[in-house]
C-alpha positions as CSV (number, residue, x, y, z in Angstrom):
1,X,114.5,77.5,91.8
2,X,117.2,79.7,90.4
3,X,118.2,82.1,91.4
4,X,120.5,85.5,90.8
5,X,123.4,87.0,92.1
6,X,124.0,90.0,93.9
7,X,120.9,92.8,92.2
8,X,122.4,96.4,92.6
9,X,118.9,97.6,92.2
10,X,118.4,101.8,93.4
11,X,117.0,101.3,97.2
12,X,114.7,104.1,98.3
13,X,114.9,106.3,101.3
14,X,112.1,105.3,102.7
15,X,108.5,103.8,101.5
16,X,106.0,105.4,99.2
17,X,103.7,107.7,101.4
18,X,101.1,106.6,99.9
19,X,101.4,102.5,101.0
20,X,98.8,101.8,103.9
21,X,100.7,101.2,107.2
22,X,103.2,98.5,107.0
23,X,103.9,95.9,108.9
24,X,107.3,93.8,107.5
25,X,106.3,90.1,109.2
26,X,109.5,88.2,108.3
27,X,112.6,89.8,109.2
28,X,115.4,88.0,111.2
29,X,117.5,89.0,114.7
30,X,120.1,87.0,115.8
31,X,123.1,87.8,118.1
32,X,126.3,88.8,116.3
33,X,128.3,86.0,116.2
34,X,124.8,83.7,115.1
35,X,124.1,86.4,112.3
36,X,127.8,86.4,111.3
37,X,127.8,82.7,110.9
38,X,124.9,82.7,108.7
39,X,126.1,85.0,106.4
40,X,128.9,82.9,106.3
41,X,126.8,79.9,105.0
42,X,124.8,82.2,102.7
43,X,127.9,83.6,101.3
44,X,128.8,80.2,100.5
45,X,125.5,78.4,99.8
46,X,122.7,80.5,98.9
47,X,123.1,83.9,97.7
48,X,125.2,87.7,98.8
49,X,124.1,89.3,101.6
50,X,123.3,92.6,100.6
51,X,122.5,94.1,104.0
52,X,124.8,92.8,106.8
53,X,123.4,94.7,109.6
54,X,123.6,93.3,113.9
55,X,119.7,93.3,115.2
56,X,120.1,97.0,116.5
57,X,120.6,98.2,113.1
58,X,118.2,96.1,111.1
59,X,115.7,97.7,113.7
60,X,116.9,101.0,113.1
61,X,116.8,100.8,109.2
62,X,113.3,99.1,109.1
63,X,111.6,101.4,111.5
64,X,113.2,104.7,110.2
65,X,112.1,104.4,107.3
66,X,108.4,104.0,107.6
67,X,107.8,100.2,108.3
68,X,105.4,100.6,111.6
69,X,106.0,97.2,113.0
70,X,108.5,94.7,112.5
71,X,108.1,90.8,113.2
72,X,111.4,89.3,114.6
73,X,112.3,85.6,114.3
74,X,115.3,83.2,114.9
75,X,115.8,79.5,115.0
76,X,117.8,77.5,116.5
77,X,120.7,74.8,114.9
78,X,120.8,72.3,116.9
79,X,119.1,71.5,121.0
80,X,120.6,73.6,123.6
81,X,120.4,77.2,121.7
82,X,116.8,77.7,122.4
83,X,117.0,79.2,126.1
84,X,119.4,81.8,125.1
85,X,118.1,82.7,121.9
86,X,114.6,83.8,123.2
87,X,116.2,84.9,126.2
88,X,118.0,87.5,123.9
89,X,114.7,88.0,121.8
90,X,112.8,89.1,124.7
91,X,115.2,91.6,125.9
92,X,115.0,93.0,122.3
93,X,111.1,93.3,122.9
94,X,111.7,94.5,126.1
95,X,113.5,97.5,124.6
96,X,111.6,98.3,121.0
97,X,107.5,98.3,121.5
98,X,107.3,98.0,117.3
99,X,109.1,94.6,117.5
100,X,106.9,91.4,118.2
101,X,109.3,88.7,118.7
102,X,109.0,85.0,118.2
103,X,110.8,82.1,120.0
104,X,112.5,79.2,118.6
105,X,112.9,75.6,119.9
106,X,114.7,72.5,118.2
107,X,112.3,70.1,117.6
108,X,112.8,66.9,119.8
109,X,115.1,68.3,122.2
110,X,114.6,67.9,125.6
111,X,111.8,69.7,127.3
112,X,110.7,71.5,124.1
113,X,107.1,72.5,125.5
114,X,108.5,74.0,128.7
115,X,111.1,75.8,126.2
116,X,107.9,77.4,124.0
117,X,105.5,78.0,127.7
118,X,109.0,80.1,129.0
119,X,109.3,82.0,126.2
120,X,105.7,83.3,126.0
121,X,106.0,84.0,130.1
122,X,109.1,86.0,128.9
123,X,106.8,87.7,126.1
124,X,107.7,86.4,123.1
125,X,104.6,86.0,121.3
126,X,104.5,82.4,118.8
127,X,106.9,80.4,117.6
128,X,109.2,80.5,114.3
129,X,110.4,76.8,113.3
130,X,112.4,76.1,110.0
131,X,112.3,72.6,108.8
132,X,115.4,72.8,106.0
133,X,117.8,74.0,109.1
134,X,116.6,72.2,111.7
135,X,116.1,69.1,110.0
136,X,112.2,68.1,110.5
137,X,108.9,67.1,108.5
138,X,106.0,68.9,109.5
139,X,104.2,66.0,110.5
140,X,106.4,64.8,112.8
141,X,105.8,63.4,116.3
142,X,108.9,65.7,117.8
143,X,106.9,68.5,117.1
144,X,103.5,67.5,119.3
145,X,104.7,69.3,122.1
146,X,105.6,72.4,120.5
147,X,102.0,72.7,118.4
148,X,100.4,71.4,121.7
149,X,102.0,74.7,123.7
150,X,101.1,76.9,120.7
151,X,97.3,75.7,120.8
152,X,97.2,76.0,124.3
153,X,98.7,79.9,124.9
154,X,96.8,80.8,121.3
155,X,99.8,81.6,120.1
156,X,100.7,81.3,116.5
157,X,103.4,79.9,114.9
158,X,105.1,80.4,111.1
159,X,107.1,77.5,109.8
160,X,109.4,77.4,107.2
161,X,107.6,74.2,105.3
162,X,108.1,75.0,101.6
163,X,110.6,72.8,99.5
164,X,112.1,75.7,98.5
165,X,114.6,77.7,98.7
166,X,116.4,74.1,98.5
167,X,120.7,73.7,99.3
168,X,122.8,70.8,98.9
169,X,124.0,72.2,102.0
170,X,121.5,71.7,104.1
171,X,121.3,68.5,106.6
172,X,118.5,66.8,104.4
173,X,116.8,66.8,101.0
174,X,114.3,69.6,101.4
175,X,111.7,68.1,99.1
176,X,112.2,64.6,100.9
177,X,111.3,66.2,104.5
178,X,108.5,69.0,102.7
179,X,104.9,68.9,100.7
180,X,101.5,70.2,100.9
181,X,100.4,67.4,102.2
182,X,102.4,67.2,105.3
183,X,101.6,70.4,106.4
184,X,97.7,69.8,106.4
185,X,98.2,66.7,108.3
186,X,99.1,69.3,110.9
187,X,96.3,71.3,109.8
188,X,93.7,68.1,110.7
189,X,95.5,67.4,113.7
190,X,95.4,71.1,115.6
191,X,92.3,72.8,114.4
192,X,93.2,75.9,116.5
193,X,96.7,76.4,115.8
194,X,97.1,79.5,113.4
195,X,100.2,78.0,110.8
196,X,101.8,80.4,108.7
197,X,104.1,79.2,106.0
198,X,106.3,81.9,104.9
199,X,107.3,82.3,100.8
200,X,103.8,81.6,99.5
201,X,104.7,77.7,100.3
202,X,107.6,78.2,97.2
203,X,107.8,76.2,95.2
204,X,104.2,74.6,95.7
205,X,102.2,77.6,94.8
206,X,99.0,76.0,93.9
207,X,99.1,73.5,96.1
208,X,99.5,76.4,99.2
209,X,97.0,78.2,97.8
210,X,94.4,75.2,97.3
211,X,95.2,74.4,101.0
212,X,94.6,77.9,102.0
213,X,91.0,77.9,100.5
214,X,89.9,75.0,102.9
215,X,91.5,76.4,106.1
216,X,91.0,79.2,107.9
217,X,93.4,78.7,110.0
218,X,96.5,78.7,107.5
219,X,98.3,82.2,106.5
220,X,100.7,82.9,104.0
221,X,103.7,85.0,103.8
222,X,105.1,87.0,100.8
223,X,109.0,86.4,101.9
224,X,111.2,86.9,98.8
225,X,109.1,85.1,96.3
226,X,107.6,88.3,94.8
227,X,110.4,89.9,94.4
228,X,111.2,88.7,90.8
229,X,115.1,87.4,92.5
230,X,114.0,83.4,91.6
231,X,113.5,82.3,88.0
232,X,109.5,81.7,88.4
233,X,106.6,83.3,87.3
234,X,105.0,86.2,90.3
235,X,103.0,83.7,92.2
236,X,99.7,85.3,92.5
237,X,97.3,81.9,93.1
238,X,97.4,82.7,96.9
239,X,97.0,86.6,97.0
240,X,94.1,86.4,93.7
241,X,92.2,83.8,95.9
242,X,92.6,84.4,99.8
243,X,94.4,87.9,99.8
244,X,92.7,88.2,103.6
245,X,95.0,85.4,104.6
246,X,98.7,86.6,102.8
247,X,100.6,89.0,104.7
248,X,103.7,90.8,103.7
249,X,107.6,90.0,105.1
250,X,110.9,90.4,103.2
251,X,113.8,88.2,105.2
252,X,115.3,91.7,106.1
253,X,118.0,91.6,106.5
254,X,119.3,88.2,104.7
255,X,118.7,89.4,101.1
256,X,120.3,90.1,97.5
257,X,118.8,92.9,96.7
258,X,117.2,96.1,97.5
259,X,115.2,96.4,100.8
260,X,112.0,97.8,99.1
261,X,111.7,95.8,95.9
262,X,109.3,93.2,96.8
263,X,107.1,95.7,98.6
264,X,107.4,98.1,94.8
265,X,106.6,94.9,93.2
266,X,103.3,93.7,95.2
267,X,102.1,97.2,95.2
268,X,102.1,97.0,91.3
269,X,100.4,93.8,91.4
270,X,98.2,93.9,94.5
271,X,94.2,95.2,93.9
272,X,94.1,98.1,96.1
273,X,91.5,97.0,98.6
274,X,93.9,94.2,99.2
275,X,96.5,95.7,99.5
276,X,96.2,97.7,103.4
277,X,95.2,94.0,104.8
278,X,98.7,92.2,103.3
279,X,101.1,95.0,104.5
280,X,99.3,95.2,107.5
281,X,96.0,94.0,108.7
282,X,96.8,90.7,108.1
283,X,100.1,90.3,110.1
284,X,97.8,92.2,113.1
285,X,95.2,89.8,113.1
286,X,97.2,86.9,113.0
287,X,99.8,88.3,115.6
288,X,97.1,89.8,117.5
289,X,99.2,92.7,117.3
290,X,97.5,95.8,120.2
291,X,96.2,92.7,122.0
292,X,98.5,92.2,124.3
């Protein structure tokens, strides 16, 4: 997908009062060094980070003004990070009641199930997984335990499992390790386990949305692909068919542009009786979010 530069689109100060509440589902903390050495690699590989902010600020700016609850994810790059990384999630949950935070595990490394089971003890609350940077298919056997531990805590768990955004930089070929099809293999397999895939399943938007109509256990996020950055028409086919099962998220703070815009643009496109369940209701129900 193409995509643009740097946008130096007006931001606002804070969201329309009259959105329902919002709940941003997809935004990233990472300790210093980990966030700085992304936006390294984005600098250099994908596209300008508009909004280079350390986790205490990208709280700060969220939550001041007027997103109610923020979902925080991570991953790890390679085995050995895990431990430490939800280890420094849950003290961020620890400390900010509107942050749910998510752990991270590298797929196939040693003792991945125990990994996930600590993390939930700790209060982390699913599991983020990103097969382009950690270098997985969806269907593969290394990630058994970590589905297993999801389905048996009834936790859920969003994974990065759309070809898209793609890199030459990345370890593999995206749309070699990604598809559709893959991802309802996992689908079959775990029955229980609530998947999210984030970015509307870019680029397969009709095929993500077709999948969402047979399972009620699959969710969608909005991340980045309606916020006309790529070259690609608004992809609607999920939120016109299964709008109950698309919630909203923005990659806060590893974007080009303004931190509103996608949120301005769904509100123009969204029907309004869908609209309080995608910036919101959704991300409660599949987060269980006042549950726990």
């Amino acid at each position: 997908m193409f995509q643009r530069g740097a946008l130096e689109d007006e931001e606002g100060l804070a969201l329309p009062k009259a959105l329902p509440p919002v709940v941003d589902a997809h935004v990233h903390l990472f300790p210093d060094r980990l966030f700085e050495a992304i936006w390294r690699w984005f600098d250099q590989h994908g596209w300008p980070i508009r909004y280079k902010l350390q986790s205490p600020a990208v709280i700060e700016h969220l939550l001041s003004r007027g997103v109610e609850h923020i979902v925080a994810l991570h991953y790890s790059h390679k085995p050995g990070m895990a431990r430490a990384l939800n280890s420094y999630m849950a003290d961020i949950v620890a400390q900010h009641p509107q942050v749910t935070g998510l752990a991270t595990v590298y797929p196939g490394e040693a003792e991945s199930e125990l990994i996930v089971k600590e993390a939930f003890e700790a209060g982390l609350s699913g599991v983020k997984l990103h097969c382009h940077v950690q270098s997985f298919a969806p269907d593969s056997e290394a990630l058994h335990p970590v589905y297993a531990a999801c389905v048996e805590a009834d936790r859920p768990l969003i994974m990065h499992a759309g070809r898209e955004p793609s890199s030459p930089a990345y370890p593999e070929d995206t749309y070699a390790l990604c598809a559709v099809e893959r991802v309802e293999a996992v689908l079959k397999a775990y029955p229980t386990l609530r998947l999210c895939v984030p970015h509307l399943g870019a680029d397969e938007f009709e095929g993500y949305a077709r999948l969402l109509e047979r399972y009620d256990t699959l969710w969608l996020d909005t991340t980045m692909s309606g916020a006309d950055y790529f070259d690609i028409p608004y992809p609607m086919q999920a939120i016109e068919r299964r709008p109950e099962r698309v919630i909203y998220g923005t990659d806060f703070p590893n974007i080009p542009y303004a931190w509103d815009r996608e949120i301005k643009a769904l509100a123009r496109r969204t029907k309004e009786d869908a609209l309080e369940g995608i910036l919101g209701g959704n991300a409660r129900a599949f987060y269980g979010l006042g549950e726990r």
